[in-house]
N, C-alpha and C positions, 0 to 999 in steps of 0.2 A: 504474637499474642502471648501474655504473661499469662502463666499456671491459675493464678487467680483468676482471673479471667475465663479461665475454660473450664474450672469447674465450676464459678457461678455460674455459666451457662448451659453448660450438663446437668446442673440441677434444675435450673429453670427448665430446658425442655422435657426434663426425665417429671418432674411434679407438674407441668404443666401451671405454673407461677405466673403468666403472662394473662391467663382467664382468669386470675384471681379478681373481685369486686374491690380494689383497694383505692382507699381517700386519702386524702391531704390532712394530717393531723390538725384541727381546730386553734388558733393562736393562743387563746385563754388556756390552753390545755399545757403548754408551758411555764404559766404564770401562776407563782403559788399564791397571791390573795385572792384569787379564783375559785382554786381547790383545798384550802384550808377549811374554811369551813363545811365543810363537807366531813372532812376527815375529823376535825374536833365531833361533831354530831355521831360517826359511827361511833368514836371511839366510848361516847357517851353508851351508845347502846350499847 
């Protein structure tokens, strides 16, 4: 097993990263004519 490897997963069981609630990133969440306007709009405020 590569060093890499064993400390990703001496972190993982030391933080307990496996209970974490984690999702699939959203596809639009990649795509900037998505989130452009959003960010013109903050940048307004």
């Amino acid at each position: 097993m590569s060093l890499t490897k064993r400390v990703s997963n001496w972190f993982s069981e030391r933080l307990g990263l496996n209970d974490l609630p984690f999702f699939k990133t959203p596809d639009y969440m990649y795509h900037v004519n998505e989130w452009l306007g959003a960010l013109v709009a903050a940048s307004f405020i």
